[in-house]
PASEBA-1860 file (N, C-alpha, C; in nm, 3 decimals):
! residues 218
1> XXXXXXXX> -13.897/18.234/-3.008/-13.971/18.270/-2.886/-14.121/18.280/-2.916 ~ -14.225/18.238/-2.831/-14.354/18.229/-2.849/-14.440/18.316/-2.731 ~ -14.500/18.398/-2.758/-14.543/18.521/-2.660/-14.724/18.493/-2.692 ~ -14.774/18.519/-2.591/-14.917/18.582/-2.523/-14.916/18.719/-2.560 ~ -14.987/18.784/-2.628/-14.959/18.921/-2.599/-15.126/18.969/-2.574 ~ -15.125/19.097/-2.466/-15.321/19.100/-2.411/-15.288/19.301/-2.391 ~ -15.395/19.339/-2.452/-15.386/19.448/-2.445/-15.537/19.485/-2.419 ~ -15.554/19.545/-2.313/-15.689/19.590/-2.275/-15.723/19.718/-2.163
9> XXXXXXXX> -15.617/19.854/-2.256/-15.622/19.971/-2.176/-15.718/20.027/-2.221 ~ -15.744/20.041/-2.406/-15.804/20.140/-2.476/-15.929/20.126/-2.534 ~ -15.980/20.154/-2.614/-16.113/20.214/-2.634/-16.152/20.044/-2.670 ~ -16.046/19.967/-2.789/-16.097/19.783/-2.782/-16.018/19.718/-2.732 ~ -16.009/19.633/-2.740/-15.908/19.562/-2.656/-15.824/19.427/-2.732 ~ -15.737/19.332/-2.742/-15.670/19.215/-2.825/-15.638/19.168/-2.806 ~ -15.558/19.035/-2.838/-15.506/18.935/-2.767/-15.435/18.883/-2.912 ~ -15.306/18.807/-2.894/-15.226/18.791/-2.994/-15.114/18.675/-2.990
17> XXXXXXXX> -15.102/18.569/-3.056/-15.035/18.504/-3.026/-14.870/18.511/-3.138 ~ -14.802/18.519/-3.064/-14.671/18.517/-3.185/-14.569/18.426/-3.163 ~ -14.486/18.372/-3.290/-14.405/18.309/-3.292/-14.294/18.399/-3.362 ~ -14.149/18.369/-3.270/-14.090/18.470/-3.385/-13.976/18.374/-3.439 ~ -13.980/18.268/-3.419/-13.945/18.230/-3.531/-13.963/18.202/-3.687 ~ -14.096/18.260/-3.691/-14.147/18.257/-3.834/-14.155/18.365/-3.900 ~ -14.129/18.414/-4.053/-14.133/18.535/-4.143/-14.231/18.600/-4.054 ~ -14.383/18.536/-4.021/-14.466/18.644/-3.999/-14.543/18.615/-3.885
25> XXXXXXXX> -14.429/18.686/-3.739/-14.435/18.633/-3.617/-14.562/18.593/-3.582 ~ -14.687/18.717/-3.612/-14.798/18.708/-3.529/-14.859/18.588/-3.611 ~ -14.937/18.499/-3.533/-14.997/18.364/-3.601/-15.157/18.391/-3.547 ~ -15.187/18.442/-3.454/-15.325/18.430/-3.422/-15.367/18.526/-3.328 ~ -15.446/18.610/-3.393/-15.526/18.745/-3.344/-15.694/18.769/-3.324 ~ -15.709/18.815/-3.188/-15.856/18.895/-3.197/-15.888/18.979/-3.151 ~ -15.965/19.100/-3.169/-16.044/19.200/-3.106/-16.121/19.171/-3.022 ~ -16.139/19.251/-2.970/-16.211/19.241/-2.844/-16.307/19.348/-2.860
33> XXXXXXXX> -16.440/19.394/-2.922/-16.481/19.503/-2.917/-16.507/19.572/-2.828 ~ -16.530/19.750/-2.813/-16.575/19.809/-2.713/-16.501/19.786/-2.587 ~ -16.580/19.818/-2.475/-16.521/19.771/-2.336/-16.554/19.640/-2.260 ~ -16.546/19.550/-2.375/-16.603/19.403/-2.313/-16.490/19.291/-2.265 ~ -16.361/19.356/-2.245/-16.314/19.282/-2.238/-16.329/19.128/-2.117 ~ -16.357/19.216/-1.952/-16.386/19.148/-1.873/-16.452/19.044/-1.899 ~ -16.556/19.054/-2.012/-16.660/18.876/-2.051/-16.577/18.838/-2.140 ~ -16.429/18.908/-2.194/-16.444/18.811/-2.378/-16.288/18.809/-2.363
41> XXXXXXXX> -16.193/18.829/-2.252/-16.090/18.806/-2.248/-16.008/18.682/-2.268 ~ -16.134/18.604/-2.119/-16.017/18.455/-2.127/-16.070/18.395/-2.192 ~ -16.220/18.398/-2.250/-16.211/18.324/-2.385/-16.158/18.298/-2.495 ~ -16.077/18.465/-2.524/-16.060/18.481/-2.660/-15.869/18.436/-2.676 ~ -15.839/18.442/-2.535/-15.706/18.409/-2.493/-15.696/18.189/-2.532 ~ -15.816/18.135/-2.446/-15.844/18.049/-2.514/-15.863/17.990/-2.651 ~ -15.953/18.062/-2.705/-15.974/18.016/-2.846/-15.809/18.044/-2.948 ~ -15.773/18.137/-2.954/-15.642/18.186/-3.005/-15.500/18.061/-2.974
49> XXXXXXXX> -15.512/18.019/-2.842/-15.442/17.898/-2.813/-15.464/17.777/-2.884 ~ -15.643/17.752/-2.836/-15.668/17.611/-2.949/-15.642/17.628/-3.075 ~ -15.641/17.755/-3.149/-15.599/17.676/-3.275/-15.501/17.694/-3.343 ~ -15.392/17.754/-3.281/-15.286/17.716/-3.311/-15.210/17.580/-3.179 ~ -15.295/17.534/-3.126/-15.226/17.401/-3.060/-15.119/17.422/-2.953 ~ -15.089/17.529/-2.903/-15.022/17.619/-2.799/-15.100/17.566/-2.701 ~ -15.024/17.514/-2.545/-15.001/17.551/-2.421/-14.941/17.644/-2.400 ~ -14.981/17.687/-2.259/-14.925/17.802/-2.183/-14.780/17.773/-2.136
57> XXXXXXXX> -14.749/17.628/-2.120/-14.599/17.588/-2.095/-14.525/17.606/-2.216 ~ -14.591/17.634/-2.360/-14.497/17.631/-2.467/-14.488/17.797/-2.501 ~ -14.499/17.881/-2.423/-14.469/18.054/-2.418/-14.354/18.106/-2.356 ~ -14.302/18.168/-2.433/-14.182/18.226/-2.347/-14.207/18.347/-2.281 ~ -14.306/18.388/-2.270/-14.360/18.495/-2.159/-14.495/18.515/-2.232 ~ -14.589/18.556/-2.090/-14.705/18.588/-2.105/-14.676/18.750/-2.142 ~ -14.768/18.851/-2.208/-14.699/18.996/-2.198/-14.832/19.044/-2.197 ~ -14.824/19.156/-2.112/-14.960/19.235/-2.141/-14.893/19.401/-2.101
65> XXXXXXXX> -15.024/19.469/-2.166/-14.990/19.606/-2.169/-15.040/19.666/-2.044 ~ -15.014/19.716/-1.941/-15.022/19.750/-1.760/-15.115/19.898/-1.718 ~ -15.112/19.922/-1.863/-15.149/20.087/-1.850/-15.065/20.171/-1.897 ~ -15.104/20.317/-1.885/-15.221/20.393/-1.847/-15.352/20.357/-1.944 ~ -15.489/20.389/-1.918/-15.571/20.388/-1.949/-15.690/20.363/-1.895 ~ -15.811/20.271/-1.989/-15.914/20.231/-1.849/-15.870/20.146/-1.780 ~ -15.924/20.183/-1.628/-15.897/20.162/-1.468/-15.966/19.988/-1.535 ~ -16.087/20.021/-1.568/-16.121/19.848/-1.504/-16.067/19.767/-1.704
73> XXXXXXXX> -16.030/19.816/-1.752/-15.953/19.732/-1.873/-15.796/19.724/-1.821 ~ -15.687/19.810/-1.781/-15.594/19.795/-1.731/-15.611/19.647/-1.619 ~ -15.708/19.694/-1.575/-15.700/19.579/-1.397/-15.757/19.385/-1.428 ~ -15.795/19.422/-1.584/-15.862/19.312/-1.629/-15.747/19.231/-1.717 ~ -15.692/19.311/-1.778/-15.581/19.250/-1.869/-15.474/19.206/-1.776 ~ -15.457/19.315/-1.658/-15.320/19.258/-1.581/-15.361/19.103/-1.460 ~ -15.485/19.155/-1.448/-15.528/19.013/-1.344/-15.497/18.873/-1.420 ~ -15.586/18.923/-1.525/-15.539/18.799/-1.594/-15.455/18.748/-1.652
81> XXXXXXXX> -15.332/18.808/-1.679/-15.178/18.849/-1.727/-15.123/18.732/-1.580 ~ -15.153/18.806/-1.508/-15.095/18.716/-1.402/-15.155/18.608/-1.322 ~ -15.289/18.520/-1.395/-15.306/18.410/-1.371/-15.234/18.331/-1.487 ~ -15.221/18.366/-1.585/-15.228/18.265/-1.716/-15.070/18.259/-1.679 ~ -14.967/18.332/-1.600/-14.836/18.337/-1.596/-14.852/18.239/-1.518 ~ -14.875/18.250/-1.413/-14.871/18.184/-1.282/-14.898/18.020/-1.327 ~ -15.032/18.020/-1.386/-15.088/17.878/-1.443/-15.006/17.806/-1.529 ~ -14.936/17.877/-1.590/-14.866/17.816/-1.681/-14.682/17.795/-1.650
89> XXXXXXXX> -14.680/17.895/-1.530/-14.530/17.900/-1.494/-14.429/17.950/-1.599 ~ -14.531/18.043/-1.668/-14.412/18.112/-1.796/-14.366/18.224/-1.682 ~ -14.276/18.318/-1.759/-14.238/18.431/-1.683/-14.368/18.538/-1.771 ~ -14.360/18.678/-1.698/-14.442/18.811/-1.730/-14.368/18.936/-1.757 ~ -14.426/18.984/-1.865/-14.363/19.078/-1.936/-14.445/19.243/-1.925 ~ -14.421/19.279/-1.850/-14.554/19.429/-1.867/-14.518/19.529/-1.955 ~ -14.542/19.603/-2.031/-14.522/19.703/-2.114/-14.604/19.818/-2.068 ~ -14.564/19.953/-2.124/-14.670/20.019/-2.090/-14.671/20.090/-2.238
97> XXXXXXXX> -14.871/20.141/-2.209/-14.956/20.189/-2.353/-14.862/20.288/-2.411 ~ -14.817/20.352/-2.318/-14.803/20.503/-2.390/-14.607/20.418/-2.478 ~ -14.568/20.358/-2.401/-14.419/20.319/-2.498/-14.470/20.243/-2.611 ~ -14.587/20.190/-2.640/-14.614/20.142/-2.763/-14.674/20.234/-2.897 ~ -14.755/20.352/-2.822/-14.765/20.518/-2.903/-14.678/20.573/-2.949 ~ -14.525/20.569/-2.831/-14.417/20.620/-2.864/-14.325/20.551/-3.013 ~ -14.339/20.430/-3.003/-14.248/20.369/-3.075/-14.318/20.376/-3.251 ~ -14.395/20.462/-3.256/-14.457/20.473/-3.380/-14.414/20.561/-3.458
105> XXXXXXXX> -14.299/20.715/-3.361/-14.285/20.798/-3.355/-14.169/20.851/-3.422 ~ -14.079/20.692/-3.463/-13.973/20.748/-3.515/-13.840/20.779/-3.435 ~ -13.726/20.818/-3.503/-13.622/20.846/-3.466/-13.652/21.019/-3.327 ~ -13.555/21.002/-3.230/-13.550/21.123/-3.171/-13.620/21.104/-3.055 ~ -13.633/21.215/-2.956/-13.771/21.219/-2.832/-13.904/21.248/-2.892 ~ -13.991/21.172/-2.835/-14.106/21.167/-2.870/-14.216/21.155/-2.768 ~ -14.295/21.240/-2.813/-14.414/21.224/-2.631/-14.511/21.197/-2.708 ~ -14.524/21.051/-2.624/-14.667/20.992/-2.662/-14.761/21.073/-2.576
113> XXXXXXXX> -14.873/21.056/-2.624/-15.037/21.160/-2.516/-15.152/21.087/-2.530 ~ -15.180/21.046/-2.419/-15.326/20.959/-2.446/-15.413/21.061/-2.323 ~ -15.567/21.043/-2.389/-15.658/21.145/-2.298/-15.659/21.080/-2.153 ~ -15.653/21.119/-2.046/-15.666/21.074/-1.912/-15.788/21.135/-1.842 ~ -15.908/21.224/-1.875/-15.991/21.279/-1.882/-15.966/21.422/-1.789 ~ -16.064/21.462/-1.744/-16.110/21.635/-1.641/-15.994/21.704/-1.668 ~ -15.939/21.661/-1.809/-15.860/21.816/-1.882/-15.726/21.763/-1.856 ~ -15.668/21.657/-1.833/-15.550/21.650/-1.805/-15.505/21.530/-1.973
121> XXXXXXXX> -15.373/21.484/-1.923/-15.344/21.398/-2.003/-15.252/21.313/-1.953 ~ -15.175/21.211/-2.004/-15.102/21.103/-1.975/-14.969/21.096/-2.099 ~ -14.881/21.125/-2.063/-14.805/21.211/-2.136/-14.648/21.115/-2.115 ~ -14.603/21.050/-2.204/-14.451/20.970/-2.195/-14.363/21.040/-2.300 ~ -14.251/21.074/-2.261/-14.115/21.056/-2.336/-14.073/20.970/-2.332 ~ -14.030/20.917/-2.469/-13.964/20.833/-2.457/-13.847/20.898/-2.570 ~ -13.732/20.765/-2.620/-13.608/20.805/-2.705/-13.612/20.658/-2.777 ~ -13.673/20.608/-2.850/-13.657/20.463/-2.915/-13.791/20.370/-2.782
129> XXXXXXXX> -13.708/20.278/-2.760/-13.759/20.198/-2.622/-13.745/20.267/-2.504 ~ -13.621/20.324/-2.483/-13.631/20.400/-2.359/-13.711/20.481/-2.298 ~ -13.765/20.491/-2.185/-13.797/20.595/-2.136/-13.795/20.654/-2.027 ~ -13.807/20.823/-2.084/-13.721/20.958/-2.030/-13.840/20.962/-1.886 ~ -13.992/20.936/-1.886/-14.055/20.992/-1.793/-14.161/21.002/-1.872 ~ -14.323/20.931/-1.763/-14.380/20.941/-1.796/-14.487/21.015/-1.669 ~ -14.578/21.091/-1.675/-14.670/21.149/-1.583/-14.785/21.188/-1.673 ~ -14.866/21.291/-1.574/-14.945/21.344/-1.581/-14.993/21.463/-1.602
137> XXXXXXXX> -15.004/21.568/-1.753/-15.022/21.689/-1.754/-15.117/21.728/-1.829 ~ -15.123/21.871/-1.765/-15.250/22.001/-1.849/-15.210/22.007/-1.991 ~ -15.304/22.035/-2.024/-15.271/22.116/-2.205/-15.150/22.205/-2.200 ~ -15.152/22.280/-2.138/-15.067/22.351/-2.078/-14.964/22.329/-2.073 ~ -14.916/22.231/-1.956/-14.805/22.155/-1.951/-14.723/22.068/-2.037 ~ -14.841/22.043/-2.168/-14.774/21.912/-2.272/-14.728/22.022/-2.381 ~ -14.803/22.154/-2.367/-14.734/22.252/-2.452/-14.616/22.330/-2.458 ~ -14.611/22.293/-2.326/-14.416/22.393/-2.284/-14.390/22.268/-2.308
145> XXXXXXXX> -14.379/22.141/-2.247/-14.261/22.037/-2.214/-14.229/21.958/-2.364 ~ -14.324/22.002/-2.480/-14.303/21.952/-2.596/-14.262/22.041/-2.722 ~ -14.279/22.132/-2.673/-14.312/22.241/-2.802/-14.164/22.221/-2.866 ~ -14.155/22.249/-2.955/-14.072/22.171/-3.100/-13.999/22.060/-3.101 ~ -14.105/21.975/-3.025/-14.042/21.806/-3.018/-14.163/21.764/-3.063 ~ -14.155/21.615/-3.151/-14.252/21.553/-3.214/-14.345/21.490/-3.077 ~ -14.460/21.505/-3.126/-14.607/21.427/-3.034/-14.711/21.385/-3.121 ~ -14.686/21.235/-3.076/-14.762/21.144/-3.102/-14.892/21.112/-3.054
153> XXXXXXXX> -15.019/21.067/-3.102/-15.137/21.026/-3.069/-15.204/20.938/-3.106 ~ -15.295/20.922/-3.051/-15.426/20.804/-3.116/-15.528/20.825/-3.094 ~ -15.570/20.939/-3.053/-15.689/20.945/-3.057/-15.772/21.114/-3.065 ~ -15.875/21.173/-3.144/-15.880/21.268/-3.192/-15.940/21.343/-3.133 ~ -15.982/21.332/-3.021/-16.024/21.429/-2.860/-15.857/21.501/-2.840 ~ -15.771/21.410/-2.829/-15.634/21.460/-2.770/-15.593/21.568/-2.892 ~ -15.586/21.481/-2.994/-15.538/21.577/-3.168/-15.599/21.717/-3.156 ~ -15.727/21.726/-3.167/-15.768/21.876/-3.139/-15.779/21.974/-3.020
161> XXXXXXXX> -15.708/21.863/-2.898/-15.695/21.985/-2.785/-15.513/21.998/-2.815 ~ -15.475/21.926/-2.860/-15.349/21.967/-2.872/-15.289/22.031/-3.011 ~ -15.358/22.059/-3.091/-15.345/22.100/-3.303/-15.216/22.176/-3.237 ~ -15.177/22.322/-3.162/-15.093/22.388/-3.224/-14.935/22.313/-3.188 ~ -14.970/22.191/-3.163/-14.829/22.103/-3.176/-14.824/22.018/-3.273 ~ -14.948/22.051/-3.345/-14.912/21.954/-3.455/-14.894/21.809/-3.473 ~ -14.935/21.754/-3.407/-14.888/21.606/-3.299/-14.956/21.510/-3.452 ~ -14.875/21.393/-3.445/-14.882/21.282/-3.595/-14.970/21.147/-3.481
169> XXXXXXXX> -15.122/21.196/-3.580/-15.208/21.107/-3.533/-15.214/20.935/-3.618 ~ -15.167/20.874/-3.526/-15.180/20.685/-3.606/-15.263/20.613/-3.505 ~ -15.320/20.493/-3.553/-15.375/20.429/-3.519/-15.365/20.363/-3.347 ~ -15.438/20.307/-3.274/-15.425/20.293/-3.125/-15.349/20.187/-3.142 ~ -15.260/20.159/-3.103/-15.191/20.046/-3.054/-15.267/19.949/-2.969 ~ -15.241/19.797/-3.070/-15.311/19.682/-3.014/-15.227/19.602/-2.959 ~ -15.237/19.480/-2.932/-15.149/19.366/-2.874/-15.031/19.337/-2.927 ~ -15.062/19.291/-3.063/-14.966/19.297/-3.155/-14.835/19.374/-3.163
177> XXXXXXXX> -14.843/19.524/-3.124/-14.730/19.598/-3.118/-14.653/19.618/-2.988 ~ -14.667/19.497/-2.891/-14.630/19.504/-2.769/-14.475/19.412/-2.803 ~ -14.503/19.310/-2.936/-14.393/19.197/-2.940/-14.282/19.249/-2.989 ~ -14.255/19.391/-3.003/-14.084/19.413/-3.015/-14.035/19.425/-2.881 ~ -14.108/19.486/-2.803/-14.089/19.512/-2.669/-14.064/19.379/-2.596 ~ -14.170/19.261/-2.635/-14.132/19.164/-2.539/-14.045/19.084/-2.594 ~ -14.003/19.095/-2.727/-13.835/18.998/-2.774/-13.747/19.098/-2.721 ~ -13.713/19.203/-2.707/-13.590/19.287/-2.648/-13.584/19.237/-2.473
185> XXXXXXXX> -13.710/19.251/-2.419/-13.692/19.217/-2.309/-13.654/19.078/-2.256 ~ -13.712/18.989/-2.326/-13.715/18.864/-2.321/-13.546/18.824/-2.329 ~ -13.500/18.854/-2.427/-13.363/18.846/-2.457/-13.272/18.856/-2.373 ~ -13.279/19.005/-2.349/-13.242/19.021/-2.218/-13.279/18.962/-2.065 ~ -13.342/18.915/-2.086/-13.366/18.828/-1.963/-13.425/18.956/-1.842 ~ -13.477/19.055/-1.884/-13.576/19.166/-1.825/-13.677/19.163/-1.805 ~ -13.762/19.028/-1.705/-13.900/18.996/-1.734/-13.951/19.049/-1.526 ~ -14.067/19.029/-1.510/-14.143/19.111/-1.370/-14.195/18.989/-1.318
193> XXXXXXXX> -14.144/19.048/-1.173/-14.242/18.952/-1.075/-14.376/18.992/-1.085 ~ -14.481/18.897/-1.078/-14.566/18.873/-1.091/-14.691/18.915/-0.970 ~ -14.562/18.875/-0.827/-14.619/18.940/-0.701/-14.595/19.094/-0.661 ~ -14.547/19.152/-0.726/-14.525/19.298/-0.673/-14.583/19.377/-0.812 ~ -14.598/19.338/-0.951/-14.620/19.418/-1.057/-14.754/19.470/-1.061 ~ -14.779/19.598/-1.055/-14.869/19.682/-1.011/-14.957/19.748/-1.168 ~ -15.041/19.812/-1.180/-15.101/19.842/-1.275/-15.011/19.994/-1.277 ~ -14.997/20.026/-1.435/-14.954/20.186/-1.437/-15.048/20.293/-1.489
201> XXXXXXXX> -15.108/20.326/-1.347/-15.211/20.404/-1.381/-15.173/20.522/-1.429 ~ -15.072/20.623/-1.340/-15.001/20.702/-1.332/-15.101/20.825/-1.306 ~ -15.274/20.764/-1.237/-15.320/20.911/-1.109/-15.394/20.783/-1.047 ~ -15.417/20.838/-0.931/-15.525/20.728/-0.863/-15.678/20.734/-0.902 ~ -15.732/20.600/-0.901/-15.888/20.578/-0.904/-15.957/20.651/-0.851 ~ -16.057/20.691/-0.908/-16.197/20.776/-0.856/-16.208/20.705/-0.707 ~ -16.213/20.633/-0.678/-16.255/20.565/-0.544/-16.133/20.599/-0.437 ~ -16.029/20.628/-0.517/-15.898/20.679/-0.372/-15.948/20.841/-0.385
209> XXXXXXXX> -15.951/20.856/-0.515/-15.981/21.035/-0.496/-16.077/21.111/-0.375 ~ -16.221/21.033/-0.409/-16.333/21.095/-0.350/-16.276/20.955/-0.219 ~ -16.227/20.890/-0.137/-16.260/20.822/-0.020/-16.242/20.907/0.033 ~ -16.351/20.905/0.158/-16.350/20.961/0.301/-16.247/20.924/0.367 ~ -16.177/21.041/0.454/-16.060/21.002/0.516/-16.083/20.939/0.680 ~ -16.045/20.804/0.671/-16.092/20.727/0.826/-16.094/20.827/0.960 ~ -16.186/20.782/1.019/-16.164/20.872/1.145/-16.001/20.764/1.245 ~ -15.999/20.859/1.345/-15.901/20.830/1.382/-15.946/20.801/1.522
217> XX> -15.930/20.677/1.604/-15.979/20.711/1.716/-15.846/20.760/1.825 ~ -15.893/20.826/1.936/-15.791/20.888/2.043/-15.831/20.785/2.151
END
């Protein structure tokens, strides 16, 4: 199986091409620094194709990571998730950030936590691949609903508002760690329409928050 993989929730962003029929699936990788993805996406989705000699007809799913995270990196990776599907007539695979935190985590329940900012967090259980539920909570809240269950992180704003859980800080999950997810799914024949698959923000945009509510006429 030959996968796209585009990840552009978190602080950089990647793009990854894999084959798994080979010892060492991933064949062609890049960063994306900072928050640039919007200028350096479909280039870098390009260049990664030319040289390993890949069309988009020779992928067995496009995959990208859907969210949570940044609003305009989430909305950039998935737009374009679902042209390069569409263009190419592969099928689409969405994952979400926080099940790729989780799966770092080991045997058992595990709550991934990524910062969601104004004091809250973005908070998944999962059990392996599965997952139990993912939302939105206070410090507070990730401290009852976890306390002597392992929590996972990536990033060290979250690590020190959360220390008295002790939570096992590893590296952010890039593109690359999306492809166990998309051979299980793939396999299974568990892939997303393309017209209904939505970004997983899991709170709404500053712009639904603060909109003025329409007047109504009588």
């Amino acid at each position: 199986m030959r996968f796209l993989l585009i990840n552009t929730c978190g602080s950089e962003g990647s793009v990854a091409l894999a084959d798994t029929a080979l010892a060492d699936a991933v064949v062609a990788m890049e960063v994306l620094p900072g928050r640039t993805a919007s200028e350096r996406l479909v280039p870098a989705v390009r260049r990664v194709m030319e040289v390993c000699a890949w069309r988009l007809q020779d992928l067995t799913a496009v995959v990208v990571v859907h969210g949570p995270g940044s609003f305009t990196g989430v909305r950039v990776g998935l737009s374009a998730a679902k042209g390069l599907s569409e263009a190419g007539g592969v099928p689409l695979i969405a994952v979400s950030r926080l099940a790729l935190l989780a799966a770092g985590g080991g045997d058992g329940v595990v709550h991934a936590v990524l910062d969601a900012g104004r004091g809250e967090f973005y908070c998944g259980e999962y059990l392996g691949h599965k997952c139990l539920r993912e939302t939105l909570l206070t410090t507070e809240e990730i401290v009852s609903a976890a306390a002597g269950g392992a929590v996972i992180v990536c990033e060290i704003k979250v690590a020190e508002a959360l220390a008295a859980l002790r939570p096992w800080v590893v590296a952010e999950p890039g593109a690359r760690d999306a492809l166990a997810f998309a051979m299980e799914r793939a396999a299974a024949g568990n892939l997303d329409d393309a017209a209904v698959l939505d970004a997983n923000y899991l709170r709404r945009t500053d712009a639904e928050i603060f909109a003025k509510p329409k007047t109504v006429l009588q």
